[in-house]
Every structure is written in C-alpha cells, then in structure tokens.
C-alpha positions in Angstrom: 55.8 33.3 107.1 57.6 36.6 106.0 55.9 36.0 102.5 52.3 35.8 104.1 52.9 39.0 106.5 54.1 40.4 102.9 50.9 39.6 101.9 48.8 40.6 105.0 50.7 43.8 104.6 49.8 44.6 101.0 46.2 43.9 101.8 45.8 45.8 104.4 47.6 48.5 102.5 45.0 48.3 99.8 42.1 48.4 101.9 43.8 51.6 103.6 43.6 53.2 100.4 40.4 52.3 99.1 38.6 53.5 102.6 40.5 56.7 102.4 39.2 57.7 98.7 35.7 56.5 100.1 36.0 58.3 103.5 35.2 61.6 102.1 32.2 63.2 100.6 32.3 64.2 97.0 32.3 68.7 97.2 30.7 71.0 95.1 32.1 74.1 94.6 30.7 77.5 93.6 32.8 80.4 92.4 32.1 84.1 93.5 30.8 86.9 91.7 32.6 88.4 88.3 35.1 84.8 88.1 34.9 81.8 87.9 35.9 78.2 88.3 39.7 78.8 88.0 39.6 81.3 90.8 38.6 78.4 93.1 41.8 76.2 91.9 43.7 76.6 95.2 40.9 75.7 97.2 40.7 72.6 94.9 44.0 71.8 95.2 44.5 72.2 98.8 41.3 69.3 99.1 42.8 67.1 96.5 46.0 66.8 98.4 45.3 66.7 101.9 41.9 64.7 101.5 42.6 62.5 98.7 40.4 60.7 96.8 37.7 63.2 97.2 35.9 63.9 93.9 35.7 68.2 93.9 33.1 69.5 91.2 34.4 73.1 90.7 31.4 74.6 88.8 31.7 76.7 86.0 28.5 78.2 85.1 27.9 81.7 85.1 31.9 82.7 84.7 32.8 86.5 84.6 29.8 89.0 83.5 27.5 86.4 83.1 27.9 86.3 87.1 25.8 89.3 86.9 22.7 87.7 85.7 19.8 87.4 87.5 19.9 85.7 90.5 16.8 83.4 89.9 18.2 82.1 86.3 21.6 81.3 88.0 19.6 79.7 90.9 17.9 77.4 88.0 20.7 75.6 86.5 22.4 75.4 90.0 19.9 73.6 91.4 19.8 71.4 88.5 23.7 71.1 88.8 23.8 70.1 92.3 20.5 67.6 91.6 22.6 65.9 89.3 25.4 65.6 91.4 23.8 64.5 94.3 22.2 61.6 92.3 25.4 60.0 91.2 26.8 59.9 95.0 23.6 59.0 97.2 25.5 59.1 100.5 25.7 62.6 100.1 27.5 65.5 99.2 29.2 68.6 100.3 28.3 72.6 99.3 30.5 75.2 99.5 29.7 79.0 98.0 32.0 81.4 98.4 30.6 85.3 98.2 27.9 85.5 95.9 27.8 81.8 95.1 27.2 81.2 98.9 24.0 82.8 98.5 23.1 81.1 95.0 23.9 77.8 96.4 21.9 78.2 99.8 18.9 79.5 97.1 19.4 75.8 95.3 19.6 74.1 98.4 16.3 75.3 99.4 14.7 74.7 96.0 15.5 71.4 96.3 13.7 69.9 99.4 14.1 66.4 98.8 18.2 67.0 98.2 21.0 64.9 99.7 23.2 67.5 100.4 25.1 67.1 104.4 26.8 70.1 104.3 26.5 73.6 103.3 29.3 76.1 104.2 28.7 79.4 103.4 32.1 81.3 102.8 31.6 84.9 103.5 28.5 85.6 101.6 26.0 88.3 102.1 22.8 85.5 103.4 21.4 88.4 105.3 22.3 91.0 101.9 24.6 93.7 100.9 24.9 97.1 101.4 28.6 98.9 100.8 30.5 101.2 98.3 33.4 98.8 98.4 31.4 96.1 97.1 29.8 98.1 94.6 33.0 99.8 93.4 34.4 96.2 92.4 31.0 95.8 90.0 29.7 99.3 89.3 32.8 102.1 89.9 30.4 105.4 89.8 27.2 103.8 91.6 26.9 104.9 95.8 25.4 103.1 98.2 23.3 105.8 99.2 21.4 106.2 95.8 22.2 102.7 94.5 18.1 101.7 95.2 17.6 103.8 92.3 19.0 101.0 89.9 18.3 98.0 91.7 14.9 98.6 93.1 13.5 98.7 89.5 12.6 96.3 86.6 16.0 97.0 85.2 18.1 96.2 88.4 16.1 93.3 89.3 17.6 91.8 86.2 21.2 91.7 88.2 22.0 88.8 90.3 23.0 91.9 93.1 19.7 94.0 92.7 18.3 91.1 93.5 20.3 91.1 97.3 20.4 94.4 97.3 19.1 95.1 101.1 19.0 99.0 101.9 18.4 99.3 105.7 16.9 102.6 104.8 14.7 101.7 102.2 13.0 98.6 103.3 10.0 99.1 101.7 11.2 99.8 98.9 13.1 96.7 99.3 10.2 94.3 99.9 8.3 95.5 97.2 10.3 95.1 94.2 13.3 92.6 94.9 12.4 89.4 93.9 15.6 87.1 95.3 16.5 87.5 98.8 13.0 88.6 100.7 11.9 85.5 98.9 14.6 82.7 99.9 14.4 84.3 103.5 11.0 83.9 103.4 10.4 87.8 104.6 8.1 87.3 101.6 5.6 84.3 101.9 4.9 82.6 99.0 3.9 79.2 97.5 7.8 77.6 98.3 8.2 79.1 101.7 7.7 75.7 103.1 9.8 73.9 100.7 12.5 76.7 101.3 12.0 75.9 105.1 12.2 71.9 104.2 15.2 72.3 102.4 17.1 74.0 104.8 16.4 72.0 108.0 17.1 69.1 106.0 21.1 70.3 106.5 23.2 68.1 108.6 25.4 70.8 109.1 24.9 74.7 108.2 28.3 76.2 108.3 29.0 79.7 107.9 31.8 81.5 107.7 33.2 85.6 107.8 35.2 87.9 109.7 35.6 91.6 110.0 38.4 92.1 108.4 36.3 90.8 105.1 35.8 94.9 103.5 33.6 93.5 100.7 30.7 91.9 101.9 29.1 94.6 104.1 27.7 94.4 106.7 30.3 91.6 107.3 28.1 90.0 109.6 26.0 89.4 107.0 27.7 85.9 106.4 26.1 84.7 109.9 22.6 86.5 109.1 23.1 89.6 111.3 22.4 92.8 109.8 21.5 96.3 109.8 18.8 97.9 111.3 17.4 101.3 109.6 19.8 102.8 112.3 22.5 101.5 110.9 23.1 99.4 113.8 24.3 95.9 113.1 21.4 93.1 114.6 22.6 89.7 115.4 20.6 87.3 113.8 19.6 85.9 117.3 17.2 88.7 117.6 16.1 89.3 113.6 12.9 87.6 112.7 14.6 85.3 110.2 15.8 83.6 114.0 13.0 84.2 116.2 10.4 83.2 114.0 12.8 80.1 112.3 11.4 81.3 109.0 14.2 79.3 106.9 14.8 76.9 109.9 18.5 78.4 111.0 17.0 78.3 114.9 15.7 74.6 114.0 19.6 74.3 113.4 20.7 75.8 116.1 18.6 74.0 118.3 19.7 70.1 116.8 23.6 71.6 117.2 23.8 71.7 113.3 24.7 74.9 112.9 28.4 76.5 113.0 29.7 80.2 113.0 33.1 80.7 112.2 34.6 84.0 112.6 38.0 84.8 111.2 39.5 88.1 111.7 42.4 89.6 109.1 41.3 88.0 106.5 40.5 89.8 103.1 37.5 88.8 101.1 40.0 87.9 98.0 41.7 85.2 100.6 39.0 82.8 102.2 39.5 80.3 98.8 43.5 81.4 98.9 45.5 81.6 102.0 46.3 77.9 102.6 46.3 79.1 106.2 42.4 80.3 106.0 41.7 77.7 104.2 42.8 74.3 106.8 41.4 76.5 109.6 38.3 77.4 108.5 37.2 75.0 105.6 39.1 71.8 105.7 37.9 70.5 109.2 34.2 70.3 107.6 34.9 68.6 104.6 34.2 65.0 106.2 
C-alpha cells in the first residue's frame, strides 16, 4: 500500500511540474532605448524564478546606437520577431516594452492584425510622445527641448527612432506634417493601415500600461497611459484626447470590454521599472499569466 501511495505521489508530483512549466505564457521582451538585451537580465531572472518554466525571449536587436535608428526599420524586424514567436507557441504569448521598446512593440503589435499576442504591457513608454530636456540630455547633451523641432522635424531627424516620437505641444503642425512614426500608429494620420492598426490593437486581451511620476525621463510621465500635453502645457488625460473619444487605435474599445489596465507607481526612477525586484512583483509579475 505505502509503495502504491509512493507511486500516486510521484505521479502526481510529475504532473504538478509539467502543468506549472505549461501554466504560463511564453514573454517577449523588448529592451529600452541606447541598451540592450542584458539590461533586461533582472527582469529575466526575477520571471524565471518565480514563474518557472516560462520560456522569456529577451530580444536583442537594435542594442546601443543602433537603438537610435529609425523607428519604422526597428518596427520591421520586430514585427517579424514577435511573428515568429508567436507561431511556435499558438496559445499565445506575452509583450512587454519597456521605454522606447514599449512604443516599438505596440507599433508591431499593430502591424500585425492577425497576431496571437494576449498581453501587451507597456512599461513607462512615451505612447502618447516625448517632450523633455532630461530625456534628451541622456541621447543628445547640447539639444533643448525648446528648439529640438529643428532636428527632428526634418528629413534628417526623421531618420531617429526619437524624431520620429518627437511630439512638441507647441508645434503641432509642424509635428503632423513631417513625423512619420507616432501620428501614424495613433492614427492622428489616416492612412492605408489605420484599420489594421485599429485591428491589431483591439485584438489585445489585455492592454496594460504602466508609469508613475516619479519616472523624470519619459516626459510628460503620463505619457505611458496616453495623456498628454496640450499647447498650454497642460497635461490632458487621455479620457478626453481624441485618441479616446474617437477610439482611433481602439484603447476606449478596451476600456469598455475591461481589458485595459493603468498602473501608476510613484518613486520609482525610469532606470528601475526592469530593476527593483520590488517594482517589478508589483507592477509586472501579477500579469504575466
């Protein structure tokens, strides 16, 4: 009898172990701007060890300067990336950009209309765009805010992955007229894919997106939840900016099915969502399911 409840034991044991490597979904991570891969190795490692058996794809393309190229060329292989991905685990999969991969990855996502991808969390990236000297100052030290529509409203600056979400609250028409990345995934700019960009979107089972004010690099922080300034300078929550109202990309069509998430997270550096173990079982670890 104690030989066969040995036996029941062990079974039961192994079938434990094989539900819990099959209970979570494979993640996809992408690193932030001027890094790469290795800079996301605690997040990894925080996953691997309190969700194991979960298969992480920490992406490497576009490491360092070539973080700087232009936002649609990165968008390319991305999407390609997390195509490929998504077709070796066709129960789906889980996104997560942090900073500027945030907003490449969303830009995939949405290219991708027919994609298997469950979750999406944004980790403190400018969706709504950037505008800030400290952000600058990490990429270009003698470039200000005020004047920096002088580089990246051209031919020259559109060939920067940030020129291309450049968005100066005081030069909106400037804005809409020569950058070709964000107006474009935000459908502020209707084109051919706006539909497909719409499709891709609503096709999340969960939207989550993550900031807090404490953040000092993405600017207007709120920009991780889609608020942002007005040419007052006045931060608008993205309940009342068009991108909402009018469900452009299809964040109210979220909203409204309970699939999308805000988390805000004060004292928290923009250098710590992917560090502090802390941040990261609050604000990351209860959506990786």
């Amino acid at each position: 009898m104690r030989l066969h409840l040995r036996v029941l034991l062990a079974f039961f044991a192994f079938c434990s172990a094989i539900y819990s490597s099959q209970a979570y979904k494979p993640v996809v991570i992408l690193h932030g701007i001027l890094s790469g891969a290795e800079s996301m190795s605690s997040l990894v490692r925080e996953i691997e060890e309190f969700h194991p058996g979960t298969i992480v794809y920490n992406c490497d393309k576009f490491s360092g300067w070539y973080s700087l190229e232009n936002a649609w060329r990165q968008v390319d292989q991305v999407r390609d990336y997390l195509n490929e991905v998504g077709k070796l685990h066709p129960e789906g999969i889980i996104v997560l950009g942090y900073s500027q991969g945030g907003l490449l990855a969303r830009a995939a996502i949405q290219s991708l209309p027919d994609h298997n991808v469950k979750t999406f969390i944004s980790l403190s990236s400018p969706q709504a765009g950037q505008y800030g000297t400290s952000f600058l100052h990490l990429i270009f030290p003698d470039l200000a805010a005020k004047t920096a529509f002088e580089l990246f409203y051209s031919r020259v600056g559109q060939h920067t992955s940030v020129g291309g979400y450049w968005n100066d609250p005081q030069r909106q028409e400037l804005y809409m007229k020569y950058s070709e990345f964000l107006p474009l995934i935000n459908n502020e700019k209707k084109t051919s894919n706006s539909t497909s960009f719409k499709m891709g979107m609503v096709r999340l089972n969960r939207l989550v997106m993550i900031g807090g004010p404490n953040d000092d690099v993405i600017t207007p922080w709120q920009s991780s939840h889609f608020s942002y300034y007005d040419e007052n300078m006045d931060v608008i929550p993205f309940i009342k900016r068009k991108i909402f109202t009018t469900d452009s990309i299809g964040i109210k069509t979220l909203q409204e099915g309970g699939k999308l998430i805000i988390v805000i997270k004060p004292h928290v550096h923009h250098l710590a969502w992917h560090t502090r173990k802390d941040v990261i079982h609050e604000v990351i670890m209860p959506y990786l399911d």
